[in-house]
PQR file with spaces between the fields and no chain letter, atoms N, CA, C, O and H, PARSE charges and radii, in Angstrom:
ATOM       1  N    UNK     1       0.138  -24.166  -25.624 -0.4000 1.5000
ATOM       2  CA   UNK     1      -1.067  -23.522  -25.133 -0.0000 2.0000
ATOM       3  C    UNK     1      -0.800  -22.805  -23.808  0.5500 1.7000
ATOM       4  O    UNK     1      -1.093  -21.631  -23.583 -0.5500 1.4000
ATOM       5  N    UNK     2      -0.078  -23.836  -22.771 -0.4000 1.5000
ATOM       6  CA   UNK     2       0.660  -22.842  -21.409 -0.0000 2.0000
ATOM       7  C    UNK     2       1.472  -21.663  -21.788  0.5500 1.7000
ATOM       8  O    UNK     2       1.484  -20.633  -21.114 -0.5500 1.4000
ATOM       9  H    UNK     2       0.160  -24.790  -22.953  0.4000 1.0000
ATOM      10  N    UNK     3       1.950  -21.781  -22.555 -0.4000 1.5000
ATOM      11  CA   UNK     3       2.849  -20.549  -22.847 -0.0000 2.0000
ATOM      12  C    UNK     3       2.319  -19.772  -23.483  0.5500 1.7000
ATOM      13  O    UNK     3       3.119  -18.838  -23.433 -0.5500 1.4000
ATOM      14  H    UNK     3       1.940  -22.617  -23.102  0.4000 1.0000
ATOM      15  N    UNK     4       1.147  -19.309  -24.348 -0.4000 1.5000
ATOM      16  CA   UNK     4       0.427  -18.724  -24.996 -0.0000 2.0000
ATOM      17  C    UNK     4      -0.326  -17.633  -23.313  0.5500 1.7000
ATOM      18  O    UNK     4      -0.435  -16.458  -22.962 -0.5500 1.4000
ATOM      19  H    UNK     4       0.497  -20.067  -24.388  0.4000 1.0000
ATOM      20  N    UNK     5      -0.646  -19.009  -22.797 -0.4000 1.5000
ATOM      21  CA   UNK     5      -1.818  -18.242  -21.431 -0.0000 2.0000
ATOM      22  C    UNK     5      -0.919  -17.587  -20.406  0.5500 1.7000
ATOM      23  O    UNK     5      -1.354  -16.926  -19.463 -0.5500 1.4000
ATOM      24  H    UNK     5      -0.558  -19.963  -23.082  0.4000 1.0000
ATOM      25  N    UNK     6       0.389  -17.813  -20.653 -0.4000 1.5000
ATOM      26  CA   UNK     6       1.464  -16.962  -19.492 -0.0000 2.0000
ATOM      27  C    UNK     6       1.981  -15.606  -20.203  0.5500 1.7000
ATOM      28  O    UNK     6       2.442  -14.624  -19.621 -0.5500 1.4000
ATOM      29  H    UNK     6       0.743  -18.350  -21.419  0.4000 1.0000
ATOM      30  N    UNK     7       1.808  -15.766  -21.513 -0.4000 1.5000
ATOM      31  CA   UNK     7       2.129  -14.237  -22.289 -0.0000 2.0000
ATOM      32  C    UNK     7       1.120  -12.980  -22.366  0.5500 1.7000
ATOM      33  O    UNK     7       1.299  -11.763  -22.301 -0.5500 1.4000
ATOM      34  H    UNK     7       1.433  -16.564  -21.985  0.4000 1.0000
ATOM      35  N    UNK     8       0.074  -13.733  -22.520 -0.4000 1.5000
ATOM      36  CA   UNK     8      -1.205  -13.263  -21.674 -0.0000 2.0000
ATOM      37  C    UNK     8      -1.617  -12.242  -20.678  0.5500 1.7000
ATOM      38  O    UNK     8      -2.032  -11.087  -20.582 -0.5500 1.4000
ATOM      39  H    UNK     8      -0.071  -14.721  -22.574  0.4000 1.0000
ATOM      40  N    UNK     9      -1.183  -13.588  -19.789 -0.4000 1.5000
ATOM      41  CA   UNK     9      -1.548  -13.084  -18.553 -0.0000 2.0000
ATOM      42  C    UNK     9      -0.287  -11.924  -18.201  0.5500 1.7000
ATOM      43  O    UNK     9      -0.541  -10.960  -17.478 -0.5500 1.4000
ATOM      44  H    UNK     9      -0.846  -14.527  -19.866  0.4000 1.0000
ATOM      45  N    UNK    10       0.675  -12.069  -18.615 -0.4000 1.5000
ATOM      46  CA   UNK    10       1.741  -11.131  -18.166 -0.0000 2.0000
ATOM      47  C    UNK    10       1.955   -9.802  -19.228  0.5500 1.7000
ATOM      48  O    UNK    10       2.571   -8.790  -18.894 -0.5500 1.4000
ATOM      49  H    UNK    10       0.882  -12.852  -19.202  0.4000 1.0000
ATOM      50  N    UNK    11       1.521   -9.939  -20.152 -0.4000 1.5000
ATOM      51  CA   UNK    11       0.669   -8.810  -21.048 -0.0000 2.0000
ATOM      52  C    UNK    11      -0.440   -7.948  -20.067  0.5500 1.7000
ATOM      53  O    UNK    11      -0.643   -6.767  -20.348 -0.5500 1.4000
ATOM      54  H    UNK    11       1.020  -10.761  -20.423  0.4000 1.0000
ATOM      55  N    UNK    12      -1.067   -8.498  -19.046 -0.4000 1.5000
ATOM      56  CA   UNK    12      -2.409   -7.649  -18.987 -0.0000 2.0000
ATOM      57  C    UNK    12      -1.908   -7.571  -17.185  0.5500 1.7000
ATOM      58  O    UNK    12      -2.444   -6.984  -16.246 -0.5500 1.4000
ATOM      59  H    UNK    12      -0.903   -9.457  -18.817  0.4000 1.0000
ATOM      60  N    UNK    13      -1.051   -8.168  -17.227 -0.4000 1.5000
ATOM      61  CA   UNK    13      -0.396   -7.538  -15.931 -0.0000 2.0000
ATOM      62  C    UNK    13       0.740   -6.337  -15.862  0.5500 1.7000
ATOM      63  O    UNK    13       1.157   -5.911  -14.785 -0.5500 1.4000
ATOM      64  H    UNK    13      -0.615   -8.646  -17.990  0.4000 1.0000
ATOM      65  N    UNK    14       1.248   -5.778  -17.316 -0.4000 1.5000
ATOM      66  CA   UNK    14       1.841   -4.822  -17.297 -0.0000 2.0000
ATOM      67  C    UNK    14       1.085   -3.578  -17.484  0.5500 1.7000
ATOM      68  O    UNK    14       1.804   -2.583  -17.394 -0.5500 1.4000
ATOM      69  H    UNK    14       0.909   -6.124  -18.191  0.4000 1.0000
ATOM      70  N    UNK    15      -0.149   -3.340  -17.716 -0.4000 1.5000
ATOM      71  CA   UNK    15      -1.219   -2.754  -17.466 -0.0000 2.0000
ATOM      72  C    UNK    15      -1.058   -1.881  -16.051  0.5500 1.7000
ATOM      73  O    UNK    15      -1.364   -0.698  -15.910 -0.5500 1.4000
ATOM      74  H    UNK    15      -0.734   -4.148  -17.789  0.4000 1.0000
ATOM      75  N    UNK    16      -0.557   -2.681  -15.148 -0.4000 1.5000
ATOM      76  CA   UNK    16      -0.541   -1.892  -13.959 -0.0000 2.0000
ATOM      77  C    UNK    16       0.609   -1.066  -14.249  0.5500 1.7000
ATOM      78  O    UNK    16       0.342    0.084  -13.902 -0.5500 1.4000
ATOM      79  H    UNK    16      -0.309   -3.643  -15.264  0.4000 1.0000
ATOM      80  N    UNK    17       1.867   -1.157  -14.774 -0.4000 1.5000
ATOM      81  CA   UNK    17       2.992   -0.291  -14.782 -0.0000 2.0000
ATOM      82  C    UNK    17       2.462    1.196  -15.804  0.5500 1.7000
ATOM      83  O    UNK    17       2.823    2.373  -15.761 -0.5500 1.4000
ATOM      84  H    UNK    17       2.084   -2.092  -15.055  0.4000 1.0000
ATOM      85  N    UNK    18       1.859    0.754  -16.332 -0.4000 1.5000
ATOM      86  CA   UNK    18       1.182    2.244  -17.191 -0.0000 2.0000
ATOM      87  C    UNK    18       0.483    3.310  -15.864  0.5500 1.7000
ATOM      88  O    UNK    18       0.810    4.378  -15.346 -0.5500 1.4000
ATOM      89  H    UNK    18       1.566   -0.201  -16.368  0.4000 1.0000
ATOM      90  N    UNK    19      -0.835    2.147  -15.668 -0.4000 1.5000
ATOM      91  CA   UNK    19      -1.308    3.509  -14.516 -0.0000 2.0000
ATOM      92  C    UNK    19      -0.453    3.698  -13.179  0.5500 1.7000
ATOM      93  O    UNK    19      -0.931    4.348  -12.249 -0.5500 1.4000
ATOM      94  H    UNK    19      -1.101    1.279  -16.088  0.4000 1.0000
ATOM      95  N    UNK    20       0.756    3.152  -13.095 -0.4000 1.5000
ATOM      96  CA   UNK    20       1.376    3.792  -11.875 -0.0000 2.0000
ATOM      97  C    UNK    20       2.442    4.791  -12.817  0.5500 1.7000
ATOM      98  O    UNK    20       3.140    5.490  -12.083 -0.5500 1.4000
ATOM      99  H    UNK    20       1.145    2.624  -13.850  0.4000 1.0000
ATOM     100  N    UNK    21       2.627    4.933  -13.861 -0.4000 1.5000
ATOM     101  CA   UNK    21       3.546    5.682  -14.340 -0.0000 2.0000
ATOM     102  C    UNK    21       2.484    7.171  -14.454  0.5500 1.7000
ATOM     103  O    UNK    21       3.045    8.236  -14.195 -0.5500 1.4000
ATOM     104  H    UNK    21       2.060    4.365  -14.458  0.4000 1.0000
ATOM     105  N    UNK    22       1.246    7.204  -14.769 -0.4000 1.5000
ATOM     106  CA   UNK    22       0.250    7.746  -15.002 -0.0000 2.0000
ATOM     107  C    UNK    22       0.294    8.301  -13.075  0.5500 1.7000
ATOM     108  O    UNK    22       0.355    9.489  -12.755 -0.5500 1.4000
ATOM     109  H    UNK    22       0.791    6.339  -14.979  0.4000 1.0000
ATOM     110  N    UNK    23       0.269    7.675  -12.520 -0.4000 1.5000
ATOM     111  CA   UNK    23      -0.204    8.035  -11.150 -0.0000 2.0000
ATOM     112  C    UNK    23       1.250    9.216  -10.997  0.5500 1.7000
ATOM     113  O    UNK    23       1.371   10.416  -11.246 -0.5500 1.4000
ATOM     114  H    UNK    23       0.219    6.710  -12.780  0.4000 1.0000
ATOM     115  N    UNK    24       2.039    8.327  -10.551 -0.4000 1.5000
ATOM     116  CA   UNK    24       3.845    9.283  -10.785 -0.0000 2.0000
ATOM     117  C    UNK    24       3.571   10.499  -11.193  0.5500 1.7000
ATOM     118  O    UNK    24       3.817   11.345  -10.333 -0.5500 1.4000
ATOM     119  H    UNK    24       1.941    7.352  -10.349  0.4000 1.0000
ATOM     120  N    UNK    25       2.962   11.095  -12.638 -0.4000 1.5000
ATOM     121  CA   UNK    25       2.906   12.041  -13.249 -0.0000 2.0000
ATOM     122  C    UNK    25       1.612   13.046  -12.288  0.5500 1.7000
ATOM     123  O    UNK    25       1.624   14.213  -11.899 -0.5500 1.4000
ATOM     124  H    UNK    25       2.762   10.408  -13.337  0.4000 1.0000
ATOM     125  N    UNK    26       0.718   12.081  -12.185 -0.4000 1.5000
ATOM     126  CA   UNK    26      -0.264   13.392  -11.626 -0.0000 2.0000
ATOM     127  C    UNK    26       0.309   13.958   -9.819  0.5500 1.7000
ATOM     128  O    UNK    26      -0.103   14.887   -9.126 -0.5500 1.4000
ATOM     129  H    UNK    26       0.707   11.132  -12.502  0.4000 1.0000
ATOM     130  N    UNK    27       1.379   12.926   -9.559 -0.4000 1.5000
ATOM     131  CA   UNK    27       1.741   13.112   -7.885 -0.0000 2.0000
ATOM     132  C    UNK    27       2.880   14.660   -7.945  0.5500 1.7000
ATOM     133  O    UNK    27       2.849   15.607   -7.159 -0.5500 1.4000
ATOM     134  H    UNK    27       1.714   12.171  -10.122  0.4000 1.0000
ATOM     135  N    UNK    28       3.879   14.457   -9.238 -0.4000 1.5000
ATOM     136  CA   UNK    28       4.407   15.826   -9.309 -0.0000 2.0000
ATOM     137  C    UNK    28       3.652   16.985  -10.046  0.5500 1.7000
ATOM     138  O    UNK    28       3.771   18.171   -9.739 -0.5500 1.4000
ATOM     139  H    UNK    28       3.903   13.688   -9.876  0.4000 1.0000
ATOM     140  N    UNK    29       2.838   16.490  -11.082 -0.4000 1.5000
ATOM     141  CA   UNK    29       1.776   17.516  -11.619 -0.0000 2.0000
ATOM     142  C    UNK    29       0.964   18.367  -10.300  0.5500 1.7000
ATOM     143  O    UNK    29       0.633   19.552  -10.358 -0.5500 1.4000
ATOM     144  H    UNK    29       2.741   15.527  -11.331  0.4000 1.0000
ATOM     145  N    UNK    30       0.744   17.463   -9.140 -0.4000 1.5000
ATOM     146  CA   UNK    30      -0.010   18.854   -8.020 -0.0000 2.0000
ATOM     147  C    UNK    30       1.342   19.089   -7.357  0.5500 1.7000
ATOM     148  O    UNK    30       1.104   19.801   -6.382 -0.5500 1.4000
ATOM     149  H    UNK    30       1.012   16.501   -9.093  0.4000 1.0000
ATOM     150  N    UNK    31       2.124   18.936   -7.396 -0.4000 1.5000
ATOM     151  CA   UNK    31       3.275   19.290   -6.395 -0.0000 2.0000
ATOM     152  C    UNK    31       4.072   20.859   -7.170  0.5500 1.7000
ATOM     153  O    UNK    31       4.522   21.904   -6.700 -0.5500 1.4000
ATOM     154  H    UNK    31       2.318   18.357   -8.188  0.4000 1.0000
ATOM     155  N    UNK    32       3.912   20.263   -8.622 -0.4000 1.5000
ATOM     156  CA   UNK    32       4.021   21.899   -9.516 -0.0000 2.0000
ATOM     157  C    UNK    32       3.094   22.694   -8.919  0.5500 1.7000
ATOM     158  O    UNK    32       3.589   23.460   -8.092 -0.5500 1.4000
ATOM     159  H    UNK    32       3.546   19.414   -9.003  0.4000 1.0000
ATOM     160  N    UNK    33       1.998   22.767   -9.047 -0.4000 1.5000
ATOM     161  CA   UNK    33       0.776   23.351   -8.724 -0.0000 2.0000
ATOM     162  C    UNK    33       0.694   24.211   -7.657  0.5500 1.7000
ATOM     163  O    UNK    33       0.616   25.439   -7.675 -0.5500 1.4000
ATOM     164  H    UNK    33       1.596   22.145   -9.719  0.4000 1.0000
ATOM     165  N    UNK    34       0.732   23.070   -6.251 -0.4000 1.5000
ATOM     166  CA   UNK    34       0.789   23.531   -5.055 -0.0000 2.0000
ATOM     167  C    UNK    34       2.188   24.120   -4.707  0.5500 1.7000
ATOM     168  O    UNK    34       2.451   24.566   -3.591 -0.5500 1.4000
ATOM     169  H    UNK    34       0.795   22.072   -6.237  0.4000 1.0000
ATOM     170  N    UNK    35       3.094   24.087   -5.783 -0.4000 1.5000
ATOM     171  CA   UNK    35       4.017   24.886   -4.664 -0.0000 2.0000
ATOM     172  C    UNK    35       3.726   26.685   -5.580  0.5500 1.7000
ATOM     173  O    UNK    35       3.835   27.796   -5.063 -0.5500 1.4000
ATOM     174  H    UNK    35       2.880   23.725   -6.690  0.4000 1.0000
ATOM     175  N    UNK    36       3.350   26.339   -7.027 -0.4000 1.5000
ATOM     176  CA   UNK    36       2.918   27.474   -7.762 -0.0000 2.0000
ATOM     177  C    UNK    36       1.829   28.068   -6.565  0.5500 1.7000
ATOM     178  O    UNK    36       2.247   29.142   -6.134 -0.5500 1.4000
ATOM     179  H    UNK    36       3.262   25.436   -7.447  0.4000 1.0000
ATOM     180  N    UNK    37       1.045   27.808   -6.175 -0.4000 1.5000
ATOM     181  CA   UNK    37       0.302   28.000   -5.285 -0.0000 2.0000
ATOM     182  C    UNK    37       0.609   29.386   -4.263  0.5500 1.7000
ATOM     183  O    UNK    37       0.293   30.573   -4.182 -0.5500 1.4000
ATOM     184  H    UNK    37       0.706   26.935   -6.525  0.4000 1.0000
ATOM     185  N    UNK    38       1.686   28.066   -3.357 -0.4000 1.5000
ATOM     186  CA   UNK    38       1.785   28.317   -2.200 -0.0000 2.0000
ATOM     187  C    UNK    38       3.502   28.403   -2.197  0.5500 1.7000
ATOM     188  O    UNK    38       3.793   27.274   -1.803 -0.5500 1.4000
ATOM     189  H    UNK    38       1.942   27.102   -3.423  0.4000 1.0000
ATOM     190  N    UNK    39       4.517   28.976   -2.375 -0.4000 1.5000
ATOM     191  CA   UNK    39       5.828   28.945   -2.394 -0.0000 2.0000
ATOM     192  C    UNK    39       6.364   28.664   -1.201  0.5500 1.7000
ATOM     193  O    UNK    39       7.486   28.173   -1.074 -0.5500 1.4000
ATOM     194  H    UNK    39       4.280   29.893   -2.695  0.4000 1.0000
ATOM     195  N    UNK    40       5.480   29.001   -0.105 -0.4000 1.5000
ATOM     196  CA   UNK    40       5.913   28.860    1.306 -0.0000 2.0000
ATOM     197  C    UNK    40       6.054   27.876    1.626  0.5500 1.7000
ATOM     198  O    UNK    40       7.106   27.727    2.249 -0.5500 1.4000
ATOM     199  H    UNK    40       4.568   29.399   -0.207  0.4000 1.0000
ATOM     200  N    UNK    41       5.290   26.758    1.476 -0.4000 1.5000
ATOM     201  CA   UNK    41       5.060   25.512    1.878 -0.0000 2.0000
ATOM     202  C    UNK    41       5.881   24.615    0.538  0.5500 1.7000
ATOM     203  O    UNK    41       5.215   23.756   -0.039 -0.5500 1.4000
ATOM     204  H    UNK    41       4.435   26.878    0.971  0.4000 1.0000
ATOM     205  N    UNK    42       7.070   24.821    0.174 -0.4000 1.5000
ATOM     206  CA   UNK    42       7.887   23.969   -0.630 -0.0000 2.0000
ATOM     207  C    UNK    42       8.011   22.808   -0.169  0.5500 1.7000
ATOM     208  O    UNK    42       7.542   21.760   -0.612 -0.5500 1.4000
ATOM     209  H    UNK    42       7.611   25.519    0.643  0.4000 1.0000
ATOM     210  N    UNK    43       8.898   23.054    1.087 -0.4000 1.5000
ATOM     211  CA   UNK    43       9.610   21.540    1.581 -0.0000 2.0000
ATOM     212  C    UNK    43       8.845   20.759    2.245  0.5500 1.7000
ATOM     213  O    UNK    43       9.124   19.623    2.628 -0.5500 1.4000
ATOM     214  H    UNK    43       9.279   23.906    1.447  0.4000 1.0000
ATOM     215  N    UNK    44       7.446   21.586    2.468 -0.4000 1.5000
ATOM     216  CA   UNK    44       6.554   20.258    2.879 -0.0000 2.0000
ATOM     217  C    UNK    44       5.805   19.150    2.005  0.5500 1.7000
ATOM     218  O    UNK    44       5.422   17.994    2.183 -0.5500 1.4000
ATOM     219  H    UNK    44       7.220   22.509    2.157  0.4000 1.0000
ATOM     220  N    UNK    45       5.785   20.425    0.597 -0.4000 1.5000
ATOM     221  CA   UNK    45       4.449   19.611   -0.108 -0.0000 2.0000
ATOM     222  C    UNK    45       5.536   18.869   -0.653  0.5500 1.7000
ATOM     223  O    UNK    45       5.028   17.805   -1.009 -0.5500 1.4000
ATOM     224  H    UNK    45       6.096   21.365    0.452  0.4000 1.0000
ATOM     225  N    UNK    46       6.877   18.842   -0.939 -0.4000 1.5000
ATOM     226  CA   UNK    46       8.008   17.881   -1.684 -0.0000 2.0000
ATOM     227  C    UNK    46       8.574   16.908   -0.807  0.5500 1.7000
ATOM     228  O    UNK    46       9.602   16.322   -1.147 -0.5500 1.4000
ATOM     229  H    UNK    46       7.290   19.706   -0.650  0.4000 1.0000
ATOM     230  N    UNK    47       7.875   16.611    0.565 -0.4000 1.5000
ATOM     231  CA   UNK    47       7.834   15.708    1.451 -0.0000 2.0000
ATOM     232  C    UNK    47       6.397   14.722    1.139  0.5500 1.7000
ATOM     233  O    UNK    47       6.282   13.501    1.245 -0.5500 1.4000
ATOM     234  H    UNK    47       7.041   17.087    0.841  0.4000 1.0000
ATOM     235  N    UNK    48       5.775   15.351    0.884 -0.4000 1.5000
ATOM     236  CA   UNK    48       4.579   14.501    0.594 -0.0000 2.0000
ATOM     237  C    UNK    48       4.177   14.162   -0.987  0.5500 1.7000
ATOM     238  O    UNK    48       3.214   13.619   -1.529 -0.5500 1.4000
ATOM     239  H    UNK    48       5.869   16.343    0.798  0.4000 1.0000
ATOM     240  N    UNK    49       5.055   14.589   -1.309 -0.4000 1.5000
ATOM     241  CA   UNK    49       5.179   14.422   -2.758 -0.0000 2.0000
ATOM     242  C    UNK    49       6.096   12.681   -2.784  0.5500 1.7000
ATOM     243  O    UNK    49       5.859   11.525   -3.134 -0.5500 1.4000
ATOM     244  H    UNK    49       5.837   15.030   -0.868  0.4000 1.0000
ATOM     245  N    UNK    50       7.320   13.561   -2.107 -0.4000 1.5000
ATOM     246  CA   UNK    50       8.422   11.797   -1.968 -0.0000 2.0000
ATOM     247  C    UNK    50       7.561   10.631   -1.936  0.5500 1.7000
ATOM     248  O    UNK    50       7.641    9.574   -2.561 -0.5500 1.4000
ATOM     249  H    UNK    50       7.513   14.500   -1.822  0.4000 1.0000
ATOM     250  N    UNK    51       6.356   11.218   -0.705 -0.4000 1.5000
ATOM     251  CA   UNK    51       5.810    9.719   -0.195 -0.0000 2.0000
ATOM     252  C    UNK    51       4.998    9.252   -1.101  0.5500 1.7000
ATOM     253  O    UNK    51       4.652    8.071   -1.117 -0.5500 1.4000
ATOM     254  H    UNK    51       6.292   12.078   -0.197  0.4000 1.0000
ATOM     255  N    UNK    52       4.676    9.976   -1.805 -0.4000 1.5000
ATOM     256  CA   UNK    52       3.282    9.653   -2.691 -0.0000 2.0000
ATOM     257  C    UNK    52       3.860    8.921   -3.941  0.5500 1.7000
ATOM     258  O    UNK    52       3.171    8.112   -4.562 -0.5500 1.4000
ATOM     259  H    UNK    52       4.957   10.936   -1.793  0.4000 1.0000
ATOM     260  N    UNK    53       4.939    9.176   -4.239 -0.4000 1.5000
ATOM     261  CA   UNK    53       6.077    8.779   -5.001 -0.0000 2.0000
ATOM     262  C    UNK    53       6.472    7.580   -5.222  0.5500 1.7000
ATOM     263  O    UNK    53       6.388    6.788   -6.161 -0.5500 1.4000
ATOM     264  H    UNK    53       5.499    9.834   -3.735  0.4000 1.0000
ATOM     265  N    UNK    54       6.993    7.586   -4.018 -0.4000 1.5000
ATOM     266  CA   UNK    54       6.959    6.423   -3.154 -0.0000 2.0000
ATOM     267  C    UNK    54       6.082    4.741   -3.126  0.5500 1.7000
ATOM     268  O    UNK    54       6.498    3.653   -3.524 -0.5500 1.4000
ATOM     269  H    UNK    54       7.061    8.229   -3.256  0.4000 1.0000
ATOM     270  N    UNK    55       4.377    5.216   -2.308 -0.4000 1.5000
ATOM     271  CA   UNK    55       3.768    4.850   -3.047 -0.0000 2.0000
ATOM     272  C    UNK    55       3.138    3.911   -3.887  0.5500 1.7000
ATOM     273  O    UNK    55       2.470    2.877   -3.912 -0.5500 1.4000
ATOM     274  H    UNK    55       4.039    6.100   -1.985  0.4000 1.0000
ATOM     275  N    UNK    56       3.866    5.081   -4.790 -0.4000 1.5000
ATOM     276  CA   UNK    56       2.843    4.731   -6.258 -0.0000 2.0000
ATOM     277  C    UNK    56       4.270    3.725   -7.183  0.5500 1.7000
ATOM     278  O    UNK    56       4.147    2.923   -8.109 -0.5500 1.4000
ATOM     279  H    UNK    56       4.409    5.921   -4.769  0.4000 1.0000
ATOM     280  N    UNK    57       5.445    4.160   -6.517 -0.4000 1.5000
ATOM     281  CA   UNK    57       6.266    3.349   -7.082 -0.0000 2.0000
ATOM     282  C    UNK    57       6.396    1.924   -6.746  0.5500 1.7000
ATOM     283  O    UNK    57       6.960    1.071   -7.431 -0.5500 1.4000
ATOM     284  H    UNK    57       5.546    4.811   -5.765  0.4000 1.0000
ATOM     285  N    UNK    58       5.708    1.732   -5.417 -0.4000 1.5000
ATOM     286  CA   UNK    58       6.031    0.637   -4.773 -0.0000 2.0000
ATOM     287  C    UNK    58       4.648   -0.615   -5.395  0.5500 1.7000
ATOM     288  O    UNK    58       4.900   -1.789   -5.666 -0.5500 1.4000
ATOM     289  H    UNK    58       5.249    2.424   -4.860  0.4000 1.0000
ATOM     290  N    UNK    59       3.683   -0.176   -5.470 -0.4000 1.5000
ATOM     291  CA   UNK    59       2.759   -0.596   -7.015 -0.0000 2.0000
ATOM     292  C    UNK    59       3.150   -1.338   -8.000  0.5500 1.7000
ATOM     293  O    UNK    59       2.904   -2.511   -8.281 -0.5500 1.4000
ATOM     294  H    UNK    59       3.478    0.778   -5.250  0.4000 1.0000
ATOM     295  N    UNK    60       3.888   -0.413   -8.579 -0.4000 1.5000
ATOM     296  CA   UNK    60       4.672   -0.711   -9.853 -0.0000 2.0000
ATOM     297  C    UNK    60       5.586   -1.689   -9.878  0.5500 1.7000
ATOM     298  O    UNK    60       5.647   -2.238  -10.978 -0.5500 1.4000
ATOM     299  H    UNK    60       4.088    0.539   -8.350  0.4000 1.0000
ATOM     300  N    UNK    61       6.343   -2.120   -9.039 -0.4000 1.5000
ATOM     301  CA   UNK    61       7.262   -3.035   -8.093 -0.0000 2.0000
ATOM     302  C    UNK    61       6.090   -4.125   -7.822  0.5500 1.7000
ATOM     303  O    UNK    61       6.162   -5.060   -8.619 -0.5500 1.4000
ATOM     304  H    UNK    61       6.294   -1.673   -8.145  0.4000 1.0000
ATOM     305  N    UNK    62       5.249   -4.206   -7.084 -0.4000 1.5000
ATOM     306  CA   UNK    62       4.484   -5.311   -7.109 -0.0000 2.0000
ATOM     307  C    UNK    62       3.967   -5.703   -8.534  0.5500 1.7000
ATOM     308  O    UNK    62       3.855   -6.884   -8.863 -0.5500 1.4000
ATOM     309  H    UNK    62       5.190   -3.445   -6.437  0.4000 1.0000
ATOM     310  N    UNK    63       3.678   -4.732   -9.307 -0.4000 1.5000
ATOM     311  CA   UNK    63       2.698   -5.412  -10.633 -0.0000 2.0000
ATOM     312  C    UNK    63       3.999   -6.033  -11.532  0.5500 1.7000
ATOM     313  O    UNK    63       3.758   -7.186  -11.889 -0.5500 1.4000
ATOM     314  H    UNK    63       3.768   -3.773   -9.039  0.4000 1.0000
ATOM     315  N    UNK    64       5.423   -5.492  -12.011 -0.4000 1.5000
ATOM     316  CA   UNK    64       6.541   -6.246  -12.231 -0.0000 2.0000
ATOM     317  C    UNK    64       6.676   -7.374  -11.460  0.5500 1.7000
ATOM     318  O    UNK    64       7.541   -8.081  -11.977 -0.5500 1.4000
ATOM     319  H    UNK    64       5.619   -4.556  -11.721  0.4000 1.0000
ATOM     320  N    UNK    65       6.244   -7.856  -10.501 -0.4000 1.5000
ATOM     321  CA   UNK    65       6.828   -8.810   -9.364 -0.0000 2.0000
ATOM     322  C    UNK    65       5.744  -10.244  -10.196  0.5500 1.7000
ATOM     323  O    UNK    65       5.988  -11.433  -10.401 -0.5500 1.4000
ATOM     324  H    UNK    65       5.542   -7.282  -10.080  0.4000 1.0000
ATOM     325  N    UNK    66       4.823   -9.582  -10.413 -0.4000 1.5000
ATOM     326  CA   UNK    66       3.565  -10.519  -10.300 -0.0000 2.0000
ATOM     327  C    UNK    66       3.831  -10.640  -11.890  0.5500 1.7000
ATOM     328  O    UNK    66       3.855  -11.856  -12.078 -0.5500 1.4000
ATOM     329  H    UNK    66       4.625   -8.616  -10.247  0.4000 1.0000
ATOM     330  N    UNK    67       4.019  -10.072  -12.983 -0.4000 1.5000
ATOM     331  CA   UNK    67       4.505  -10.450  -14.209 -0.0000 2.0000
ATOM     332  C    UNK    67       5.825  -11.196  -14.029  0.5500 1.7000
ATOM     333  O    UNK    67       5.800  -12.250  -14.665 -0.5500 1.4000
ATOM     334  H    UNK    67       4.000   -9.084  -12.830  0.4000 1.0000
ATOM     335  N    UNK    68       7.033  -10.986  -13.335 -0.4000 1.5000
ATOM     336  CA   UNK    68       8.073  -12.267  -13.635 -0.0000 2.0000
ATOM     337  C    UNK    68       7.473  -13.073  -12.598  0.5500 1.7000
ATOM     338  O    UNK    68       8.355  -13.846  -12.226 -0.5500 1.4000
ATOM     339  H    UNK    68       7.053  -10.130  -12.819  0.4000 1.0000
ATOM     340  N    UNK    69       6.397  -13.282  -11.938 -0.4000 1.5000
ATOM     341  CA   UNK    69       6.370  -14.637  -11.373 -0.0000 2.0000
ATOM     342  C    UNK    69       5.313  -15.705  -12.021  0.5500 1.7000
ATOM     343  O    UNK    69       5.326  -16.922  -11.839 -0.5500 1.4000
ATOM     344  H    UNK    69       5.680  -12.654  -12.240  0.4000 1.0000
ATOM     345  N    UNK    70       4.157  -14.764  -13.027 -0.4000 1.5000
ATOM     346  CA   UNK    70       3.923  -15.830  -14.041 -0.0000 2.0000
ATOM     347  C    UNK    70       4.302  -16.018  -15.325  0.5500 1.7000
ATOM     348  O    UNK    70       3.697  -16.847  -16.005 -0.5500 1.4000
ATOM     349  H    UNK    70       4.146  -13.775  -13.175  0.4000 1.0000
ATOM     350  N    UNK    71       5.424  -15.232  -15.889 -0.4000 1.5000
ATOM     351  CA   UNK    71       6.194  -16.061  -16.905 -0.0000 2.0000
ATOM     352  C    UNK    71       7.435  -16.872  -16.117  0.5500 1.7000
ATOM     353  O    UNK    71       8.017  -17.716  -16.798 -0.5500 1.4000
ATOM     354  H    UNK    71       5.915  -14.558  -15.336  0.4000 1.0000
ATOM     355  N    UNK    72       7.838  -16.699  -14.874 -0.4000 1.5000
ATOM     356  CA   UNK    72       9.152  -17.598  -14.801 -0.0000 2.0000
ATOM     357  C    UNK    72       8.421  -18.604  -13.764  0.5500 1.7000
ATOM     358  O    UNK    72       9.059  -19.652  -13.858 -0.5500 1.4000
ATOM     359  H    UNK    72       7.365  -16.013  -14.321  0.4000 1.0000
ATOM     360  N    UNK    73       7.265  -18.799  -12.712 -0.4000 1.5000
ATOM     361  CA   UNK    73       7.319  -19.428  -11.858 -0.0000 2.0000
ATOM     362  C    UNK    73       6.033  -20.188  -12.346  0.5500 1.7000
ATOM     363  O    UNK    73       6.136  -21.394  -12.570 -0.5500 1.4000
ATOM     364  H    UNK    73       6.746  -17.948  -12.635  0.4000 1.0000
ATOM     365  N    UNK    74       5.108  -19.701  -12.482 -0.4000 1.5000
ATOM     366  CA   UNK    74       4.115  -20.605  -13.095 -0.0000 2.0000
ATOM     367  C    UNK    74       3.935  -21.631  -14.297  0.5500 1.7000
ATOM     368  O    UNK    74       2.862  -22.212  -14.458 -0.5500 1.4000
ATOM     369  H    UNK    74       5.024  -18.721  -12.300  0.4000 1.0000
């Protein structure tokens, strides 16, 4: 029954790795945009692009963190 409720729970905690992969996509989707935009401002908006990147990756890293710590630690 514990192991049923840890597959679970770590099922609906990979949920978060979708919408940060989802997030990822819309952070270079305006960075296409804005540099289509604005060509001038490349190396800035691909500075704030990194960070946003960044982020949204660092998310994704926590919601993996929190799935191996309730199938291996709980």
């Amino acid at each position: 029954m514990l192991e049923g409720a840890k597959l679970i729970g770590a099922r609906a905690a990979t949920i978060a790795l979708a919408g940060a992969a989802v997030g990822i996509g819309n952070v270079f989707s305006s960075l296409i945009h804005s540099v289509a935009r604005n060509p001038s401002l490349d190396k800035q908006l691909f500075g704030y692009a990194i960070l946003g990147f960044a982020l949204t990756e660092a998310i994704a890293l926590f919601a993996l963190m929190m799935v191996f710590l309730i199938l291996f630690v709980f």
